[in-house]
N, C-alpha and C positions, 0 to 999 in steps of 0.2 A: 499324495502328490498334488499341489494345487497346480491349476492352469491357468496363463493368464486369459486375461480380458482379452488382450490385442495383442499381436505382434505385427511387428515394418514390416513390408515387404523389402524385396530384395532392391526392388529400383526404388522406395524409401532411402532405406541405407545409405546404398550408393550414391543419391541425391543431395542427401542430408551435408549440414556446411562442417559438422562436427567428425561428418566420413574425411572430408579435403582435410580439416587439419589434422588430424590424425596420420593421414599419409603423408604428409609433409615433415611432420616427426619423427618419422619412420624416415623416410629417406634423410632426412639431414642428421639423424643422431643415432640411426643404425640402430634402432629399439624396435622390439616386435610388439608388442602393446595385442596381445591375444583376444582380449576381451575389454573392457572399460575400465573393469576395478585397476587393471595395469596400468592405463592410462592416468586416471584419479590418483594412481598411489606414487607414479613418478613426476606428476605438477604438483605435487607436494613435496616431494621429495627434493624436485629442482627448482624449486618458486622460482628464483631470479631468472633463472631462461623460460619460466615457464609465462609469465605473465610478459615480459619482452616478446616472446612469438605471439602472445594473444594481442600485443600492440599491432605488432605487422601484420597479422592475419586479419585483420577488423579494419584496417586501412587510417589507423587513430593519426587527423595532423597535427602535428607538432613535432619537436627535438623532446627524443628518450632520453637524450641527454647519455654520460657514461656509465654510472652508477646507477643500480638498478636498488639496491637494499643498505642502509647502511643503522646499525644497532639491530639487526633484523632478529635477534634474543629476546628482544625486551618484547613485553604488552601490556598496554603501550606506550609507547615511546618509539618504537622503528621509525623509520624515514624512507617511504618508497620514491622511487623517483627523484633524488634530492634536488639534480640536474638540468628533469623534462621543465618543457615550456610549451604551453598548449589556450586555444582558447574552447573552452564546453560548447558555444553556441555555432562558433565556426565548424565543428565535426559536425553537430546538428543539420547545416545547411548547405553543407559540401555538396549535394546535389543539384541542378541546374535543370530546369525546362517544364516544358508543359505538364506533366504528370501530377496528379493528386499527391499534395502536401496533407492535406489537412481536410477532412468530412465532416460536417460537423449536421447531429440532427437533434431535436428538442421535444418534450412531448407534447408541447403545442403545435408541431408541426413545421417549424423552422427548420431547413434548409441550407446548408451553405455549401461551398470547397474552396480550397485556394490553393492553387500549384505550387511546386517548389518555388519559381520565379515570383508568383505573386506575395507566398511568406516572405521571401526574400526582402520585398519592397516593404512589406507593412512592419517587419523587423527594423527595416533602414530609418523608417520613419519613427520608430520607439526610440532607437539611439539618437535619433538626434535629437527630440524631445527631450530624452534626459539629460543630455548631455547641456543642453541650451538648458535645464533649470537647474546645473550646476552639480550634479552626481556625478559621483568619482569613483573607481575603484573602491571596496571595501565596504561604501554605501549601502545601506540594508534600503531595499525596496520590498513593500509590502502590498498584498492582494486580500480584498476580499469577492472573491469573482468565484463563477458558480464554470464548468467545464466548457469552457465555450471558446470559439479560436482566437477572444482577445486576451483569454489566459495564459495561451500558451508565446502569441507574440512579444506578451510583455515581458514573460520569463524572458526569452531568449533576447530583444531587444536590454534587458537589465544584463544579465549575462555577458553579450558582447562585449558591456566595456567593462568587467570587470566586478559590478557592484552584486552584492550579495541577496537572493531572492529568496521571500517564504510566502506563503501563503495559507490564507482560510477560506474554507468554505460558507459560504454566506448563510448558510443555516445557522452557524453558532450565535449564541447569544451573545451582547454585548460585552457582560464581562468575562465570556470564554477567551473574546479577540483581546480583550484588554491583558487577560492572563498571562498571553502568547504575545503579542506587540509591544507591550510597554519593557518586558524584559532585552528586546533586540532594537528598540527605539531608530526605525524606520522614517527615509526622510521623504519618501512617496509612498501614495497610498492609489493605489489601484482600485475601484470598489463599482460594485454593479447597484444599479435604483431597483431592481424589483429580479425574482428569477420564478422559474414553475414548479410547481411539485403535487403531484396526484391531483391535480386538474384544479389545479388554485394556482391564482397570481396573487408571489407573498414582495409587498412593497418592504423594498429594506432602506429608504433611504432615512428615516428618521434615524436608526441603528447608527448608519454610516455616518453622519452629523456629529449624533453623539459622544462613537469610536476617534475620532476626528478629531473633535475636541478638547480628548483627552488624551489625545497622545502629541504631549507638549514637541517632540520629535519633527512630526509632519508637517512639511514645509507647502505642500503643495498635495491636492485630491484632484488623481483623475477618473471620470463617470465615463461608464461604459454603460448607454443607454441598450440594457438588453430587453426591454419590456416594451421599447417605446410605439409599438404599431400597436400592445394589447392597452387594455384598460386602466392600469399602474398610470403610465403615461411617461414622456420626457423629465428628465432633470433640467432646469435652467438653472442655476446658479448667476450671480454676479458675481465674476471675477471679483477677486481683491478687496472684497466690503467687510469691514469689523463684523459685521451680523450678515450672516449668508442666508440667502433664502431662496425657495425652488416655487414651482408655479402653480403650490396648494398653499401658499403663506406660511409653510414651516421655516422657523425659525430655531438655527444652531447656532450654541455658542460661539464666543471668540475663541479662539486659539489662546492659551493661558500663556505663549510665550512669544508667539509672532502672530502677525495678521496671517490668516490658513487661506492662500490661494486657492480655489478649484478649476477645473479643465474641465470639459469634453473629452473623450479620445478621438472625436471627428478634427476637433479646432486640436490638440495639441500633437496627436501621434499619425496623421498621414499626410505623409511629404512622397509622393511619388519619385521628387526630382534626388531627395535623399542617394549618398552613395553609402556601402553599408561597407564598415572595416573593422576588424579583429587585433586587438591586441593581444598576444599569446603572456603568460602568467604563467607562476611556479605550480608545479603539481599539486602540491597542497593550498595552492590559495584559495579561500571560501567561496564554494559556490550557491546552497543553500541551506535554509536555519528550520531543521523539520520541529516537531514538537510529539514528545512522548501523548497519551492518553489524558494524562492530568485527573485522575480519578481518586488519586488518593494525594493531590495537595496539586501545588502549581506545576505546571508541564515544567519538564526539565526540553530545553533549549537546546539542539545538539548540531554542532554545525559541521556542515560535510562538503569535505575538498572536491575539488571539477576534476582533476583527473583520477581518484579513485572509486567515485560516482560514476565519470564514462568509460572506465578501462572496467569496472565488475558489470555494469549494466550490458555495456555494446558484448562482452564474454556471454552472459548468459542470451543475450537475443540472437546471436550466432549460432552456438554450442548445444545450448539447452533449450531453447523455443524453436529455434530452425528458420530463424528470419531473415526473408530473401530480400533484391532488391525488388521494390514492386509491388511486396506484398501489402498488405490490407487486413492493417494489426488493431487490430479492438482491446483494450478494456475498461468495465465499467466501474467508473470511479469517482468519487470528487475529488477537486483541487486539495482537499484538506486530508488526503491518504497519500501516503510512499506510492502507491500502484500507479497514481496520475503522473508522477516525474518518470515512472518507468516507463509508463507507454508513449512520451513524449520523445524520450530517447530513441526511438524507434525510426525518431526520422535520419539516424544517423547510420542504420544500416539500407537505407533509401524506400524504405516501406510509409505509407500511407498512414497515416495516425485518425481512427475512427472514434471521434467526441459525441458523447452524447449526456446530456444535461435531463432531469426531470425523473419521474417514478420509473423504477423498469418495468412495474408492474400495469403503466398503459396500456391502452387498447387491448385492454382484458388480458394484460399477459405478453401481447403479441411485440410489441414494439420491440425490443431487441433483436428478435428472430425477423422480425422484418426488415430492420437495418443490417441484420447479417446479410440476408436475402437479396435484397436488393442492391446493398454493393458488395458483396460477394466476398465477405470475411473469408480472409484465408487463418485468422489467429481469433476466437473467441473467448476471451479474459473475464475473468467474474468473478466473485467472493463464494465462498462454499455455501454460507447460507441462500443466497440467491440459486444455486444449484438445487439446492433442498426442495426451496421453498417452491419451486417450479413443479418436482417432481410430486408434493403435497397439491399444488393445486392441479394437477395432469395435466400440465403442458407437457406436449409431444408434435414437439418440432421436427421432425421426422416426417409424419402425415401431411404437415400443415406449409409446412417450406421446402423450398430447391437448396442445398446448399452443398451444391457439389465442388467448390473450393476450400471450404473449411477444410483446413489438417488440422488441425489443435484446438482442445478446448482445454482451458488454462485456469487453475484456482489456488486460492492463498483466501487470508483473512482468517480462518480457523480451520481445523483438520476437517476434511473431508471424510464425511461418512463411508462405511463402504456400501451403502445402499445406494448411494449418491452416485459411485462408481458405476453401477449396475444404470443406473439411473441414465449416464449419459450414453452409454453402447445400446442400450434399448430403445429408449425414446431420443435422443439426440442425430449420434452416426455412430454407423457397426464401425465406419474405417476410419477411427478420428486418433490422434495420440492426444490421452489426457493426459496433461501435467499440472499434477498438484506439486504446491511449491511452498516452504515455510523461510522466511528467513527475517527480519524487521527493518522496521523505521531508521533503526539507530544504525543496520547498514546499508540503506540503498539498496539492498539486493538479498537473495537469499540462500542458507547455507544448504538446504537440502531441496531438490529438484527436481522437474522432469529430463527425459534424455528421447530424441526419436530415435534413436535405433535400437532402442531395448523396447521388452515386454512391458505393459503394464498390467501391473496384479491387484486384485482387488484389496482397497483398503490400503494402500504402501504408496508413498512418494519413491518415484522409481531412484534416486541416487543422491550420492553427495555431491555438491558442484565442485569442478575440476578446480585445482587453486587453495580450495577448502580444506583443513585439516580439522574434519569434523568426526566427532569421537563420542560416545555416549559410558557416562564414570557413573559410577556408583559412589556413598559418603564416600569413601574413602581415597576416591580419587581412584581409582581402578579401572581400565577399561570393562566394557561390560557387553555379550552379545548374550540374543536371546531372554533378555532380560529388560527391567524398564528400569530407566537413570537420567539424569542432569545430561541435557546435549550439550556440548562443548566443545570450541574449539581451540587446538594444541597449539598454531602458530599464527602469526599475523597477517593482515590480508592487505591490501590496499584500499577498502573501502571504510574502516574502522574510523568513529566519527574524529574531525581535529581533534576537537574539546567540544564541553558544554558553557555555552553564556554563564555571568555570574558564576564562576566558579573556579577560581582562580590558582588555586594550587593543585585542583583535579582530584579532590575527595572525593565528590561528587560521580565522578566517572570512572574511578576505581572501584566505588562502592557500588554501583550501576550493575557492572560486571566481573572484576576481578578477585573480590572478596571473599567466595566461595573456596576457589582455587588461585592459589596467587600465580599472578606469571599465564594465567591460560583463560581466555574468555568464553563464563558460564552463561548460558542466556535464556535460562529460566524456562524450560520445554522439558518437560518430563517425556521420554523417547526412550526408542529400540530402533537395532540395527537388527532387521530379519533375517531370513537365510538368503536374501538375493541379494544381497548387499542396500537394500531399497531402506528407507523410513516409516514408522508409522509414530507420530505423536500423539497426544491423547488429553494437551492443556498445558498450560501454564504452571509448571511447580510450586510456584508460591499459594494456588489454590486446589493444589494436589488435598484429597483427603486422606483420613488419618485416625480411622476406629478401631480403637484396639492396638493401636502403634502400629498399624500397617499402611502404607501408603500407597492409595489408589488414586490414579490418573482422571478427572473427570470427565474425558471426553468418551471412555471406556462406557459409562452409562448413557452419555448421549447417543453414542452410535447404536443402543440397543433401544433404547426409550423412543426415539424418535423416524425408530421405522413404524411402530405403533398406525394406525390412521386417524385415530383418535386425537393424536396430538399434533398438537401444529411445532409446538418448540417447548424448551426444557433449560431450566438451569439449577443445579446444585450443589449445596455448601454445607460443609464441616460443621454441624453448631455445639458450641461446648455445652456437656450437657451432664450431670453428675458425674462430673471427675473425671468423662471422658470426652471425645468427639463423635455425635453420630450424624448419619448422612442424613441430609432432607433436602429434599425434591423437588421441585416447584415445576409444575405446567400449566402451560398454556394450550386448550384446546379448541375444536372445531366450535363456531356459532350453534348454540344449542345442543349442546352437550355439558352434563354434570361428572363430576370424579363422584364416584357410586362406589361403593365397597366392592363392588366385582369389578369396574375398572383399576383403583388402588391393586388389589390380588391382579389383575392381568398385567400390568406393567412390573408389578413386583415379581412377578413367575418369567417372563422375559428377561427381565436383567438377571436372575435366578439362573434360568437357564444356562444364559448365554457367557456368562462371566461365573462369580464366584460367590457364595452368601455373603460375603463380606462388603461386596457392592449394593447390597439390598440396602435400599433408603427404611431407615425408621419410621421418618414420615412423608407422606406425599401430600401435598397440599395444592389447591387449584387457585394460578391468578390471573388476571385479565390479559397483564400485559409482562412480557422481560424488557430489565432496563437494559440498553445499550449503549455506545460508544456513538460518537457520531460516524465513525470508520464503519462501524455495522459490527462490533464487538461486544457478544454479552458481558456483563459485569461482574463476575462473580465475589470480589475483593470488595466491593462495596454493598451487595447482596447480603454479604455478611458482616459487614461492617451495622449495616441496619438492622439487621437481626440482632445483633449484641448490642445495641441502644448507643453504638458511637455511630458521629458525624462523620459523614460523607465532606472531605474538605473542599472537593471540586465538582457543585453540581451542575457548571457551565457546559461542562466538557461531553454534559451527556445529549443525548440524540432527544430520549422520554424519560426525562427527571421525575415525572409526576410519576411516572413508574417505581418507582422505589415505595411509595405510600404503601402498597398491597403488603412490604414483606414488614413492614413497622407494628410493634404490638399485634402480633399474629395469634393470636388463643392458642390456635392449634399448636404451637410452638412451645406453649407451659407443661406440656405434660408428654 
């Protein structure tokens, strides 16, 4: 019998906003909803009244219009909403008054907040900035801006009237942004002159010039002086001059199609006297343009409607996170992950939105735990790795910090270990609910999740989200428990992207998802459905392994490899190799330390153990560095892509490109 980690208490429960809707269910439809999976099985069962009560319960404004579903067979092709009419940034700032909107802290030390009423105003003042430079509805506005509160005023100022937002984070290289921008041809460009990271000031304005230049698009750049008290220094531009220049005599092209205005955001975006007004728009009118990985060719472009962006987001920060008004919602992220438009969402259930920019690994570790600390997270949101890596370097927030409002500590970005699990009830908080959560980019939100009023068990996402008809097939299309398969979902959701840019008949986004199983959206997670009804995923399937024609899950070896102490991190790939696939290995370990023949034999006896001989890597091999994502995603598809002497088509898109060098012409890999 396993036990969990946690369980709610009772006045948990009863607390929880997912207890109110539930009894509101209960009495308006005469359903006894025993336990959760009952509940799960009839918001599937009833989508169209079921996402209609998750309108009223969330308080969403706009007209629902009458029509709630119509083709609601197809996928995709449905039409939710056909009727509603709603504005995304107007739910955002429904709130009014003195209370923390927005916290924003930096690893240099940087400080901010600004109250709902002060968002308010510096929102009023974006719109009409845009508006006076001629942006319409439909208009693709673009960011290259690092987590900071002029990122999020610009979304919501572009949002209000309509016009369509993306954004990058200022890390990426030039032609990562060119990759992603020129495909959505943006007629503002939002862009910071310098941002921080692990105790460096990195000047990006040369970048920005460049980007600028060549996106014949951009009518107009606005700078957001974020560096300007450090050493970087101010941007000055002259407005309006064939050759622009800043106050190091760098000199940027012309604009190849008009003369490229630049702004301040002091001189173009704050008008105090601003009044701020909402146009409400069709349910599915475009609200933003995210971008796949781009690891294996050009990001595919996928653009996602405002109302099933805030009707699945405001569902899960209700239902699934437990997000109150007031609260003091964290996560850490950049502008150029899903997780930063999730946690901006957040101002729409009236909680506090906690921004923070720069290494999380400052002040030796501390810096996040001190911004829990100090303003008194009640949600701590973070990627798994970063869980990990905590527990690898023994941070133990717990000793070190007060954090007696934290309820939740929240993770996505890749399956969480179940050491990691352990990880946060010991060194974190005994009384915390973790919810691990998987679901992607391409929906705004995700299909398997936490819940507070269930148990958490080690290693397992505790459920499937209410609304989700999420199902785990075997090839053949067969549901499948107790077993590992393709997760997949049976029926359509409202957060499913419109379409993809350039892509006009929708091959593209059939082949994305539908391909697999026609009619039902596969989304590439090799999964099991436990005995609790809970999730445990274990990777990505298209870099599931495959020796011997058996297919094994990679994360299955991470979760045993990487309790090790030895190792700091791990990734491994399929490599074809006499007529077959066998595993190999690759770590990264602690400064001063060698992979030794008795380390090789101690990690091999671990995954030995713990799993099957079938997961025993052939070879183990030691490298400096794993390549990642800029998301913080190891690579495994281009890991092997380089082992087998093909080209990596997208090496913008990575975080440490140069990292790939180590798995090239490998010796150890001839034999």
């Amino acid at each position: 019998m396993i036990e969990p980690l946690w369980i709610p208490t009772l006045e948990g429960i009863a607390s929880a906003r997912i207890t109110a809707f539930t009894q509101l269910l209960r009495e308006k439809y005469s359903q006894n909803f025993p336990d959760y999976r009952s509940l799960w099985r009839w918001s599937i069962a009833n989508k169209e009244v079921f996402w209609r009560e998750v309108w009223d319960f969330c308080g969403i404004v706009g007209d629902k219009g009458e029509r709630t579903l119509v083709d609601g067979h197809l996928m995709p092709g449905a039409a939710w909403f056909p009727d509603a009419r709603l504005n995304f940034a107007e739910n955002l700032l429904q709130k009014r008054g003195p209370d923390d909107a927005l916290v924003f802290w930096n690893e240099a030390g940087d400080r901010r907040r600004l109250s709902f009423d002060e968002l308010r105003g510096s929102v009023a003042g974006v719109q009409q900035a845009l508006k006076a430079a001629g942006v319409a509805a439909g208009d693709r506005i673009a960011s290259i801006l690092p987590n900071i509160p002029e990122a999020a005023i610009a979304m919501l100022g572009a949002t209000s009237i309509g016009a369509v937002w993306s954004s990058s984070s200022p890390d990426f290289g030039v032609q990562g942004v060119l990759d992603r921008f020129m495909q959505i041809e943006p007629k503002i460009l939002f862009a910071v002159n310098g941002y921080f990271y692990n105790g460096k000031v990195v000047d990006t304005r040369d970048k920005v010039f460049e980007i600028a230049a060549r996106l014949p698009s951009v009518e107009l750049v606005v700078w957001v002086e974020n560096v300007a008290n450090h050493p970087v220094g101010a941007v000055q531009p002259r407005i309006g001059s064939d050759s622009i220049s800043d106050n190091r005599g760098i000199n940027a092209p012309t604009n190849t199609s008009s003369v490229l205005a630049f702004s301040t955001w002091n001189a173009c975006c704050r008008n105090s006297a601003a009044e701020l007004s909402f146009e409400r728009f069709p349910f599915n009118h475009p609200l933003v343009i995210v971008f796949s990985s781009g690891t294996t060719g050009l990001p595919k472009c996928m653009v996602q409607g405002a109302g099933g962006t805030l009707l699945q987001q405001m569902k899960e920060h209700a239902l699934h996170a437990d997000v109150h008004d007031g609260d003091r919602f964290f996560y850490f992220s950049t502008t150029g992950w899903v997780m930063w438009n999730w946690l901006i969402t957040g101002l729409a259930a009236g909680a506090a939105c906690m921004l923070y920019d720069g290494s999380p690994f400052a002040e030796q570790g501390r810096v996040l735990w001190d911004f829990a600390e100090a303003e008194r997270f009640t949600h701590f949101g973070t990627s798994a790795k970063y869980i990990d890596a905590c527990k690898k370097a023994g941070v133990v927030p717990r000793r070190s910090h007060e954090l007696p409002a934290l309820r939740a500590v929240l993770s996505t970005g890749s399956p969480l270990l179940p050491e990691s699990f352990d990880y946060v009830y010991q060194c974190v908080k005994s009384d915390v609910h973790l919810g691990s959560l998987s679901g992607g980019t391409e929906i705004m939100s995700a299909f398997v999740l936490g819940n507070p009023t269930l148990p958490v068990y080690r290693g397992e996402i505790q459920c499937r989200g209410l609304g989700m008809a999420v199902d785990v097939f075997d090839d053949n299309g067969e549901s499948l428990r107790g077993a590992m398969g393709e997760l997949v979902c049976t029926q359509s959701f409202p957060s499913m992207p419109l379409y993809f840019m350039a892509d006009p008949d929708g091959a593209r986004y059939r082949a994305a998802y539908f391909e697999r199983f026609p009619q039902l959206w596969c989304h590439g997670d090799w999964s099991q459905i436990t005995e609790h009804d809970g999730m445990v995923i274990v990777g990505r399937s298209d870099a599931t392994l495959n020796p011997g024609g058996v297919r094994i899950g990679t994360g299955e070896i991470y979760r045993q490899v990487e309790t090790l102490d030895e190792v700091i991190e791990s990734i491994v790939i399929g490599q074809n190799f006499q007529g077959d696939a066998r595993v190999v290995l690759f770590v990264k370990l602690l400064d001063g330390i060698t992979l030794t023949a008795a380390l090789t034999e101690k990690i091999k006896q671990r995954i030995r153990e713990h799993t099957t001989p079938r997961h025993v890597p052939s070879k183990v091999v030691q490298v400096s560095d794993i390549p990642r994502t800029k998301s913080g995603k190891i690579v495994e598809l281009a890991v092997r892509d380089v082992v087998h002497g093909r080209a990596v088509k997208n090496m913008d898109a990575m975080a440490n490109p140069e990292a790939l060098e180590f798995f090239r012409n490998r010796i150890e890999l001839t034999s």
